[in-house]
Backbone as a ProteinNet text record, in pm:
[ID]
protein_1_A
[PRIMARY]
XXXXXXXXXXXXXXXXXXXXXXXXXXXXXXXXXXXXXXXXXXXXXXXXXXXXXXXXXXXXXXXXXXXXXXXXXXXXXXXXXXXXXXXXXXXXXXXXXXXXXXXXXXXXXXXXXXXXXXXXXXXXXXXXXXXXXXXXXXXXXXXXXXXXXXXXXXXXXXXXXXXXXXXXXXXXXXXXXXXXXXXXXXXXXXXXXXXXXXXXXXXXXXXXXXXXXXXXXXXXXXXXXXXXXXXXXXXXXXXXXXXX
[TERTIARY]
84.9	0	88.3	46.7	97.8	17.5	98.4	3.8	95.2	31.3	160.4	80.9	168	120.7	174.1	60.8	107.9	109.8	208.5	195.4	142.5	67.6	-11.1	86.9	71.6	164.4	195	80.5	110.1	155.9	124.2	271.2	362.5	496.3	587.5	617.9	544.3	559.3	513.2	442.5	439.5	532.5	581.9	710.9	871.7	816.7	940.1	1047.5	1003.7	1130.4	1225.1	1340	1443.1	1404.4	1441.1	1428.9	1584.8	1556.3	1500.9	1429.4	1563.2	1541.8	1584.6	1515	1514.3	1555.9	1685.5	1718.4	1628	1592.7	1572.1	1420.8	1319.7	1194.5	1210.5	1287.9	1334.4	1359.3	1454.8	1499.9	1330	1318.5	1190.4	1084.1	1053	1011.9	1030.2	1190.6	1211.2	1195.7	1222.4	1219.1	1036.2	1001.8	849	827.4	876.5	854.8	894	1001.9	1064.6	991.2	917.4	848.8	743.2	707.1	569.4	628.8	727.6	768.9	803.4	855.1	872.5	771.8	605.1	509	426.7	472.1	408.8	554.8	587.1	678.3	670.5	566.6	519.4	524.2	569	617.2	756	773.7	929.5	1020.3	943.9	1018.3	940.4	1010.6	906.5	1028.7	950.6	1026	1018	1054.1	992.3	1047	991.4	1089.7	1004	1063.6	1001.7	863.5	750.2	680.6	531.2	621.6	544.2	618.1	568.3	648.6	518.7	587.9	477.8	547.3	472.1	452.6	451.3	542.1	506.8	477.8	352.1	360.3	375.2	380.3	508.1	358.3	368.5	244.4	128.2	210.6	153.1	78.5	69	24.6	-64.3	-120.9	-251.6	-343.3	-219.8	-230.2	-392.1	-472	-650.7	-701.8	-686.3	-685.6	-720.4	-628.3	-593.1	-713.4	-798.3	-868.9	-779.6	-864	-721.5	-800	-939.9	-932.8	-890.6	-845.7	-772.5	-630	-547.7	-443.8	-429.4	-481.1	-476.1	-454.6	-545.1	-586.6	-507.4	-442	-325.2	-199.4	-184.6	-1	-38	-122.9	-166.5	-173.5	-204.4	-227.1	-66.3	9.2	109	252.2	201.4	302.6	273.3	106.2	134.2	169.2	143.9	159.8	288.7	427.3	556.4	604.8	551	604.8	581.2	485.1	446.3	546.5	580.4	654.9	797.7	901.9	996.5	1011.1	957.4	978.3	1056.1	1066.7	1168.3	1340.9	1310.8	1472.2	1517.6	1461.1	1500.4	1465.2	1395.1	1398.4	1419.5	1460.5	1503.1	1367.8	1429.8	1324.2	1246.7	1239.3	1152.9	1041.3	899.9	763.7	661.6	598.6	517.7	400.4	358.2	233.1	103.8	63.9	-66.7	-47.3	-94.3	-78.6	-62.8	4.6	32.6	-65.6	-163.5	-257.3	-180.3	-196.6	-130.2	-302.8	-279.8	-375.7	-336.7	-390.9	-320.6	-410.3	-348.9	-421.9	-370.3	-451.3	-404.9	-458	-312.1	-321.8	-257.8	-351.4	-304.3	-227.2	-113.4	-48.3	-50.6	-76.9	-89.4	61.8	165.7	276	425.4	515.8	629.5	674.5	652.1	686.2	619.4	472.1	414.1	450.1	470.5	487.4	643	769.5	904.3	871.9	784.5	688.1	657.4	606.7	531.6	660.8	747.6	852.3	945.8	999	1046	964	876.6	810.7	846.9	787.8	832.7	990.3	1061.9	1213.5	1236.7	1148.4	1194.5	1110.4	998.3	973.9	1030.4	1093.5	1200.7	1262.4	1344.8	1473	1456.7	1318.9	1262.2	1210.9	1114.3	1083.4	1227.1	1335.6	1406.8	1537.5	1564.9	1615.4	1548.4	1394.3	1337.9	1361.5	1365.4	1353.2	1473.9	1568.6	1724.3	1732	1703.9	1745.4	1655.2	1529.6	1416.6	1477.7	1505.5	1577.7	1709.5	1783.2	1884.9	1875.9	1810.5	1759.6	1700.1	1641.9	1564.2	1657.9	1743.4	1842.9	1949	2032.4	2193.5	2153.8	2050.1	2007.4	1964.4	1886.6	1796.2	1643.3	1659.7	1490.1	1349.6	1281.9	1179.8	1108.5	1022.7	922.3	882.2	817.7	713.8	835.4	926.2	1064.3	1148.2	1180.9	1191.3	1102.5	963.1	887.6	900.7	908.5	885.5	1015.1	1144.7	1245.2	1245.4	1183.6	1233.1	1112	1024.4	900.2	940.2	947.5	984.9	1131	1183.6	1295.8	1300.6	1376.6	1441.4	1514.5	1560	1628.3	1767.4	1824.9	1962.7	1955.9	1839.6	1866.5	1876.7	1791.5	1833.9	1960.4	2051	2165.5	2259.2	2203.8	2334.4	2317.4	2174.5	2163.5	2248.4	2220.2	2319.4	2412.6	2487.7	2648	2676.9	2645.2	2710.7	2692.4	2574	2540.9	2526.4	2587.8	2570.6	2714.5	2770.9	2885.7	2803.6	2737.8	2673.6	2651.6	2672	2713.2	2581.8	2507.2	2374.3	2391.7	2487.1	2478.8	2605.6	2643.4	2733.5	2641.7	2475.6	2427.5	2391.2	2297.5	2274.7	2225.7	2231.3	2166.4	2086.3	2049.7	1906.9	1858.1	1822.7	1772.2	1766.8	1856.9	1849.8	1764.5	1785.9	1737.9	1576	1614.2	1499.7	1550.5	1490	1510	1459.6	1505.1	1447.5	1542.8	1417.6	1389	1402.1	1481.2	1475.9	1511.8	1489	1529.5	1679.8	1744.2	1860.4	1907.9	1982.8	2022.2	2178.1	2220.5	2322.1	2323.6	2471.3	2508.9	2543	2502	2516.8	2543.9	2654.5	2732	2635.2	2639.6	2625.2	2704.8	2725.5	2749.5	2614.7	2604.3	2526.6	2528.3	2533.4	2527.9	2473.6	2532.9	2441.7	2501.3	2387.9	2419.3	2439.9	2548	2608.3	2571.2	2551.7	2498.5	2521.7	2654.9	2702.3	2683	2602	2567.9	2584.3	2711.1	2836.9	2738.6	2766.4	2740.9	2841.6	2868.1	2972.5	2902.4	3010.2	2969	3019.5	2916.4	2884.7	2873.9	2984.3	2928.6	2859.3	2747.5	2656.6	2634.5	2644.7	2612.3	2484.1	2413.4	2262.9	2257.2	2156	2127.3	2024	1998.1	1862.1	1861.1	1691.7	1665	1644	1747.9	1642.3	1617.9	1593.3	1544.3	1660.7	1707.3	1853	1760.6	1870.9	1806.5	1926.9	1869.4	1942.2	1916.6	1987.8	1951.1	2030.1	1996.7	2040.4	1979.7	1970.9	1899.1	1802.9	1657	1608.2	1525.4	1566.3	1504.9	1562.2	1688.5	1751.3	1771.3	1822.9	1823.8	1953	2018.3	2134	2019	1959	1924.2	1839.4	1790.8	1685.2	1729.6	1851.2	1953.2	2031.8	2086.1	2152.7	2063.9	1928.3	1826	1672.8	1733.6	1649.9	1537.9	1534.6	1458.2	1379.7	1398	1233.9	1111.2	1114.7	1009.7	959.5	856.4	827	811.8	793	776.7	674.3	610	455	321.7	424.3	333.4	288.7	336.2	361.7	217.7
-119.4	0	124.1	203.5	313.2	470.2	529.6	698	771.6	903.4	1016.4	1100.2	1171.6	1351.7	1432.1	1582.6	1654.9	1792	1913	1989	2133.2	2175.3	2328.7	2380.9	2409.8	2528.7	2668.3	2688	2824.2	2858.1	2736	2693.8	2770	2693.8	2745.5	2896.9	2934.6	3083.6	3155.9	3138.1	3215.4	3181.5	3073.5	3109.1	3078.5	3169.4	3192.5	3078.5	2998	2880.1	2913.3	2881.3	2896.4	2842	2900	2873.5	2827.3	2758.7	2632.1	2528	2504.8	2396.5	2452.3	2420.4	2494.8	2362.9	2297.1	2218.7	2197.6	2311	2340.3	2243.4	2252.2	2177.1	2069.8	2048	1942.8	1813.3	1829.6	1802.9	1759.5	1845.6	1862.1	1748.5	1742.6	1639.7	1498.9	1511.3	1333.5	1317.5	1380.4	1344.3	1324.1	1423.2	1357.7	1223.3	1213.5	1053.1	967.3	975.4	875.5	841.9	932.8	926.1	825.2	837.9	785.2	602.6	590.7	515.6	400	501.4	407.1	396.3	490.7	433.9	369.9	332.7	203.9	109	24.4	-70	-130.3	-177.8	-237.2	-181.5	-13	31	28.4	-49.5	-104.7	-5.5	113.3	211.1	308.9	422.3	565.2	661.2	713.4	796.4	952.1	1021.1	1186.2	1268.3	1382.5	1467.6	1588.7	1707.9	1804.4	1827.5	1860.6	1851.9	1715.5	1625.8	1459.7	1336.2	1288.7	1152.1	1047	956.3	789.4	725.7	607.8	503.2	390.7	280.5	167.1	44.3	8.9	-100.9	-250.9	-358	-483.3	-546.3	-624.3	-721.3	-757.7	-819.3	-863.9	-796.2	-683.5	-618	-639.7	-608.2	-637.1	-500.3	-402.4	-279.3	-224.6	-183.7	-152.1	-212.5	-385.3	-425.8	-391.6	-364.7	-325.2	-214.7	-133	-50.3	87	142.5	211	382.2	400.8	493.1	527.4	440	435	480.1	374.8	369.5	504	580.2	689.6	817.5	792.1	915.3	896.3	795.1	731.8	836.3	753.1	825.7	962.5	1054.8	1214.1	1259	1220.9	1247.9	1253.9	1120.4	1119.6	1216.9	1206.9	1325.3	1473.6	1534.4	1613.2	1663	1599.7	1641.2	1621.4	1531.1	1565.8	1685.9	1713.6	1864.5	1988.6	1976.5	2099.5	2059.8	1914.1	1905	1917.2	1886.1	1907.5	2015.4	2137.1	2254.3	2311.7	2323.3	2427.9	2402	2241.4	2187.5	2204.8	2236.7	2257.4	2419.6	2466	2642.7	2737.8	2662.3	2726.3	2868	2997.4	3070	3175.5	3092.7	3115.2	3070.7	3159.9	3069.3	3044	2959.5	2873.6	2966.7	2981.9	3105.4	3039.8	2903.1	2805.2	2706	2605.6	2466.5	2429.7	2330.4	2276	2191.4	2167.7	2106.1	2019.8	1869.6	1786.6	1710.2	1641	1508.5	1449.8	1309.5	1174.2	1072.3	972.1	887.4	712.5	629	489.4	458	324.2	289.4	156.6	56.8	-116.9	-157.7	-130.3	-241.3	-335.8	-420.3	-599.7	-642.1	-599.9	-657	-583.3	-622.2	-573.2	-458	-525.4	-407.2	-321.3	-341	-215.1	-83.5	-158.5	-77.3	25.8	-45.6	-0.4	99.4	92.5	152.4	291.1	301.8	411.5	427.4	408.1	519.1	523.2	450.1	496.5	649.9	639.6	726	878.5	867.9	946.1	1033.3	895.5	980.9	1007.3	982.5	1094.9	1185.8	1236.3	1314.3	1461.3	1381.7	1490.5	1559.5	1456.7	1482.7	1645.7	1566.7	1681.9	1838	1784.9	1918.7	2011.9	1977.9	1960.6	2071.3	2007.5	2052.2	2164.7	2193.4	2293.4	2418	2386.4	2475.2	2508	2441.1	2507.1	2609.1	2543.2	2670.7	2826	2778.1	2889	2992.1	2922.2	3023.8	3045.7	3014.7	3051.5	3229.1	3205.5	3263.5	3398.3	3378.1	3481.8	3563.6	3431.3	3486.4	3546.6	3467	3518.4	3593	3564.6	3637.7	3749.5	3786.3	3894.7	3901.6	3778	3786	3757.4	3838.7	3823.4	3678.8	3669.2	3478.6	3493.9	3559	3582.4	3547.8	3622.1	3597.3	3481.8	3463.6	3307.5	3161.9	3177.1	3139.5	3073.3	3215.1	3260	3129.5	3212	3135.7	2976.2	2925.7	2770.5	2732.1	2793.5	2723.7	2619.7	2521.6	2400.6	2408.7	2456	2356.7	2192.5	2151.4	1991.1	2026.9	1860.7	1895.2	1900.2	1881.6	1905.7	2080.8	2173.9	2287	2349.4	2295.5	2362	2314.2	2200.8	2191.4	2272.4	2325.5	2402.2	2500.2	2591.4	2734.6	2723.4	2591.2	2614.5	2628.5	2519.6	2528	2660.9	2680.9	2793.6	2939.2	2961.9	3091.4	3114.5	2975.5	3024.4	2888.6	2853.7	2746	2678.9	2611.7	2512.5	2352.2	2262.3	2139	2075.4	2030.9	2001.3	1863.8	1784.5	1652.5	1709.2	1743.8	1804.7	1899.4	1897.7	1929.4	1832.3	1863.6	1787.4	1663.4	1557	1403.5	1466.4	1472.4	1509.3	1577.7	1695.6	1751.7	1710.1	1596.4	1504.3	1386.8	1321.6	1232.7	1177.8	1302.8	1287.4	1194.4	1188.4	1083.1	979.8	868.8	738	670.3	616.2	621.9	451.2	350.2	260.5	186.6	74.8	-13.1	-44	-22	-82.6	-112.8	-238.7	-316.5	-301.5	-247.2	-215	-249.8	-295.1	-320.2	-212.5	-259.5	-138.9	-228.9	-166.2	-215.8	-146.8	-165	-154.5	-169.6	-144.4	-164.9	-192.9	-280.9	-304.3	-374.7	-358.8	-448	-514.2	-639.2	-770.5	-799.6	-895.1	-984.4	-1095.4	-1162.9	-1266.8	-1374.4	-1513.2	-1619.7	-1552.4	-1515.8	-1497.5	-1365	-1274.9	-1168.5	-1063.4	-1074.2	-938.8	-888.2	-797.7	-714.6	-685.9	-685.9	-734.7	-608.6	-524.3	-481.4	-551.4	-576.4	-713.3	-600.6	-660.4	-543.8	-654.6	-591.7	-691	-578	-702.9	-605.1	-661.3	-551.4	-589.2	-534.5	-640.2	-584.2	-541.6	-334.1	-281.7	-220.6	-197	-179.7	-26.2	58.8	210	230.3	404.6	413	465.2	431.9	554.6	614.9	698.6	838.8	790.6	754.4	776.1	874.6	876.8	971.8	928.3	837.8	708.2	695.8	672	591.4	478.8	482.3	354.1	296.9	391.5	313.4	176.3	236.5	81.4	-26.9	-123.7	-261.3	-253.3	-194.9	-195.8	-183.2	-67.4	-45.8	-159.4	-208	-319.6	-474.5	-475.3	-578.6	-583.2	-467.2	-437.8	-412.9	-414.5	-408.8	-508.2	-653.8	-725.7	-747.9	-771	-745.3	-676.4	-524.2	-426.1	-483.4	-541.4	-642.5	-797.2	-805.2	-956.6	-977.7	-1107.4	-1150	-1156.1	-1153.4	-1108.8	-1264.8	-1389.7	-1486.4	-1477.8	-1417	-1427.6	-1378
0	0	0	-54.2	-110.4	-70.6	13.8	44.6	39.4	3.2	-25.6	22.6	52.6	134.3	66.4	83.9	6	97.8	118.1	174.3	65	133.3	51.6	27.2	-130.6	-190.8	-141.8	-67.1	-16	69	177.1	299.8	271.1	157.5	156.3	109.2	24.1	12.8	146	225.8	334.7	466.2	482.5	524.1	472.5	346.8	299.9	282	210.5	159.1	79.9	106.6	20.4	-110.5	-219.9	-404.8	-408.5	-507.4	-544.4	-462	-343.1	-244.2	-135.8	-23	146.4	203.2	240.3	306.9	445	504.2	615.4	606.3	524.3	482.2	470.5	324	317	424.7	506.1	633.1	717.7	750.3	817.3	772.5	628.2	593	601.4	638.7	593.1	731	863.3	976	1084.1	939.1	995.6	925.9	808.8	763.6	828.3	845.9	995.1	1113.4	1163.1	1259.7	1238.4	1116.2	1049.8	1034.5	1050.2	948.8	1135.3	1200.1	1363.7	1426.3	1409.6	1429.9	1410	1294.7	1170.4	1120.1	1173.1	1146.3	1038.1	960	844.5	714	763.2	618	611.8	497.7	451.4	356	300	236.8	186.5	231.4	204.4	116.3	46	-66.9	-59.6	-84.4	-51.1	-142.9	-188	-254.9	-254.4	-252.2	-259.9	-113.9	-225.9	-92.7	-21.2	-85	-75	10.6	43.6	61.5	38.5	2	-25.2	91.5	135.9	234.1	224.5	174.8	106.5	266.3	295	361.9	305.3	393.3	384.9	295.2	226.8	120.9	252.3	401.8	467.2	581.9	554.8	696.8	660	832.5	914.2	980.6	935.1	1022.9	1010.8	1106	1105.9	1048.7	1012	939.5	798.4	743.9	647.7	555.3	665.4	632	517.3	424	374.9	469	469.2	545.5	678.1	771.5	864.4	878.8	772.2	706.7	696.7	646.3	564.8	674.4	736.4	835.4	947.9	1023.1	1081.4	1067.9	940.3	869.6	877.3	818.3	792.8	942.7	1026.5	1200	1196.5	1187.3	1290.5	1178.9	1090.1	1004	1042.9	1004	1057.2	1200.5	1319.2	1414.8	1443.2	1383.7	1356.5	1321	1200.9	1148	1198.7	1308.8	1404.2	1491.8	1587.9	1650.3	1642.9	1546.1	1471.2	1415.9	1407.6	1365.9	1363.3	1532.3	1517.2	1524	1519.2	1480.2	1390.1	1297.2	1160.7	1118.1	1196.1	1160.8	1243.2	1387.5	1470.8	1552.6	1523.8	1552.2	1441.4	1371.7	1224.8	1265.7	1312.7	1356.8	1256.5	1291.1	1262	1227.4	1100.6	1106.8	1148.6	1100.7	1145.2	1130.4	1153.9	1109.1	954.4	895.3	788	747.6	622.3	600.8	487.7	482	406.9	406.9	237.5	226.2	151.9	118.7	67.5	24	-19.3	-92.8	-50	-41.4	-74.1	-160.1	-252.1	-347.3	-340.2	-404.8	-380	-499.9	-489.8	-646.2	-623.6	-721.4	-761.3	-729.2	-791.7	-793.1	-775.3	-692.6	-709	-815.6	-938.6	-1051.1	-1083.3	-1061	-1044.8	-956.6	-799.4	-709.1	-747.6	-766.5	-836.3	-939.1	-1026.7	-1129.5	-1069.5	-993.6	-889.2	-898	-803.7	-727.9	-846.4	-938	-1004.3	-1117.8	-1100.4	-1171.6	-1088.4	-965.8	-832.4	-856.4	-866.3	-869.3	-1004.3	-1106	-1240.4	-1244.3	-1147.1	-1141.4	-1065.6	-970.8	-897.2	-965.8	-1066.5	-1146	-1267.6	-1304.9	-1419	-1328.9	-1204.3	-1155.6	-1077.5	-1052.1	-990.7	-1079.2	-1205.6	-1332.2	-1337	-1372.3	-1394.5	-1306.4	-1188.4	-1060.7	-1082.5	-1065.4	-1079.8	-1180.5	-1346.9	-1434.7	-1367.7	-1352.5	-1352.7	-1226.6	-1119.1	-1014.9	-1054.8	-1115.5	-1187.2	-1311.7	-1368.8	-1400.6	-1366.4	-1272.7	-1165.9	-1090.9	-1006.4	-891.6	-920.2	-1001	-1094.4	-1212.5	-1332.3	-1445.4	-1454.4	-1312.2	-1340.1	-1397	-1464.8	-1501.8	-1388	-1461.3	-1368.7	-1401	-1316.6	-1297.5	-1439.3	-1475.6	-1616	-1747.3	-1740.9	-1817.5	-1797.1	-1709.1	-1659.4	-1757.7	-1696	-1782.4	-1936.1	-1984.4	-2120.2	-2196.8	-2113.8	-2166.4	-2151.7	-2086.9	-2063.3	-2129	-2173	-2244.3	-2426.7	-2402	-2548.3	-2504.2	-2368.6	-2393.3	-2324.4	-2368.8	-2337.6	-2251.3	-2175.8	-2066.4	-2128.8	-2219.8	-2286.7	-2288.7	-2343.7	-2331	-2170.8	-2078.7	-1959.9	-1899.4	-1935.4	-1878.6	-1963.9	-2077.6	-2166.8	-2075	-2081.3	-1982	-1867.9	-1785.3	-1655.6	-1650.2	-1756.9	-1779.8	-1797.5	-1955.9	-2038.1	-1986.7	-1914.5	-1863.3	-1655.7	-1669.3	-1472.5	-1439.9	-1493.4	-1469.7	-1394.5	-1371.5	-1331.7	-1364.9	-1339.4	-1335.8	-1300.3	-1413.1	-1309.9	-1247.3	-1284.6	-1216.7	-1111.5	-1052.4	-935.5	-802.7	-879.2	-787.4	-682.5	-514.5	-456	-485.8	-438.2	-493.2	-409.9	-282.7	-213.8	-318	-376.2	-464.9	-590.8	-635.5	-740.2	-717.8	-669.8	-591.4	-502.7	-414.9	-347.2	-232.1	-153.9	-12.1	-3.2	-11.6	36.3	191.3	226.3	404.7	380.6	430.6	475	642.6	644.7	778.2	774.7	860.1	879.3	997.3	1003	1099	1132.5	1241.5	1351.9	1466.3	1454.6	1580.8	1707.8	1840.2	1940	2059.9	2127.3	2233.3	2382.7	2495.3	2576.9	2733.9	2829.9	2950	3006.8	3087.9	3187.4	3275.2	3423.3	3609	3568.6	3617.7	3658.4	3749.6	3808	3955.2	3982.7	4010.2	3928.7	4078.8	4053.3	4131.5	4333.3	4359.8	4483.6	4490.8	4478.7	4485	4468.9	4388.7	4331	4224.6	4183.1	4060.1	3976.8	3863.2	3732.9	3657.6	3604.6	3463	3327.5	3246.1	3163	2985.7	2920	2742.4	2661.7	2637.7	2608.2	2439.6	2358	2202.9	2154.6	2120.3	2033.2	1920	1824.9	1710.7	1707.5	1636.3	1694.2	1526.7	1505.5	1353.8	1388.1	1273.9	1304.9	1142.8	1110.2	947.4	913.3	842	734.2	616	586.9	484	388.2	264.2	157.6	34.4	-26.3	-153.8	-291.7	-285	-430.3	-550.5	-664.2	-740.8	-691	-745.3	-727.2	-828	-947.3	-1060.4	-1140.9	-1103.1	-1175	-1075	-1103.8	-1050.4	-900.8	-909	-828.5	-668.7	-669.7	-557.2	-465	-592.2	-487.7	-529	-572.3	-596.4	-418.8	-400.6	-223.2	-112.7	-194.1	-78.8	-103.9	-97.6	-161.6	-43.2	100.2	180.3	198.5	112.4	135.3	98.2	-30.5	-44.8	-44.1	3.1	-17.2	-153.4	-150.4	-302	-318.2	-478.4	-528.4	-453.8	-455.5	-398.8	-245.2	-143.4	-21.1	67.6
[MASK]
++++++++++++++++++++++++++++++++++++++++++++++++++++++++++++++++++++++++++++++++++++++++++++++++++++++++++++++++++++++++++++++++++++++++++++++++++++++++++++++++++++++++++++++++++++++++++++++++++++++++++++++++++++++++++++++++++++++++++++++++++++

């Protein structure tokens, strides 16, 4: 199962996001996904970019039983009330003008490749809106042109013409830009090892400090490719298989 959130466009213009990309949001976002993601164990990989993230749960959950309006209204509760809570870690004393209104959708793919399908679709959508945003604030910020002029100019081009603009007229390297901003964030499980000290009380009544190592699952943040095969070749565990 599959849900994505979406934050109001006008959000970010009213408090003032950095153009192109506001790390500071950004950020903000993936750590409310996380949240979402340790209060629902069953989602095995969440994707985000810009101002969305999707939710992929495991083939087998059980979660409300498997109601999707539940599902739905669940993840949207515990995200937004992250991003009010997490705020000001990421903006410090930049306030909060009202609450953030996000909504979403579930969606059942039949099969593995469908679902890869989705997010690969997801992360070429980054790539293109992403490209765009760069030349267009490029443009704006270093060029001088205004939004309307901006516009005007990138209208029938290809993405070969907006990497010439970047190069040739702002030295810009568009693949030297951020992979987060290329990319987009993908949120998985990972398994680490973690050492400990801890007393125990050993048969004759002494107490011993004892290093005891455990293996504990938390989420990592990547910002990789996941359209091609490599990624879910090194991460063959996110999914079950289509019979299961």
């Amino acid at each position: 199962m599959q849900l994505a959130l979406y934050i109001k466009l006008t959000f970010s213009e009213q408090h003032s996001f950095t153009k192109p990309n506001d790390n500071r949001a950004l950020g903000l976002m993936a750590r409310s996904a996380q949240s979402v993601m340790e209060e629902l164990e069953d989602i095995v990989i969440a994707y985000g970019q810009s101002d969305e993230f999707s939710f992929v749960f495991k083939r087998t959950s059980n979660w409300f039983k498997r109601r999707a309006s539940k599902l739905m209204t669940h993840v949207a509760s515990q995200f937004s009330s992250s991003y009010v809570f997490y705020w000001k870690e990421f903006f410090e004393e930049q306030p909060l003008h009202y609450p953030p209104g996000f909504d979403g959708r579930v969606v059942l793919y039949p099969t593995n490749r469908n679902l890869r399908d989705y997010l690969s679709w997801r992360q070429a959508d980054c790539h293109i809106n992403n490209l765009y945003n760069t030349v267009f604030w490029s443009l704006v910020q270093k060029g001088g042109l205004t939004t309307t002029q901006a516009e005007d100019r990138l209208k029938g081009t290809l993405a070969a013409d907006k990497n010439e603009i970047l190069f040739s007229e702002f030295d810009i390297n568009y693949n030297n830009e951020s992979p987060l901003h290329r990319k987009g964030t993908i949120l998985i499980w990972k398994k680490h090892e973690e050492t400990v000290t801890r007393r125990m009380k050993l048969p004759n009544a002494e107490e011993k400090e004892v290093v005891v190592t455990r293996i504990k699952r938390g989420v990592e943040s990547l910002h990789c490719d996941i359209i091609g095969e490599q990624f879910w070749e090194e991460h063959p565990d996110i999914l079950e298989d289509d019979n299961s």
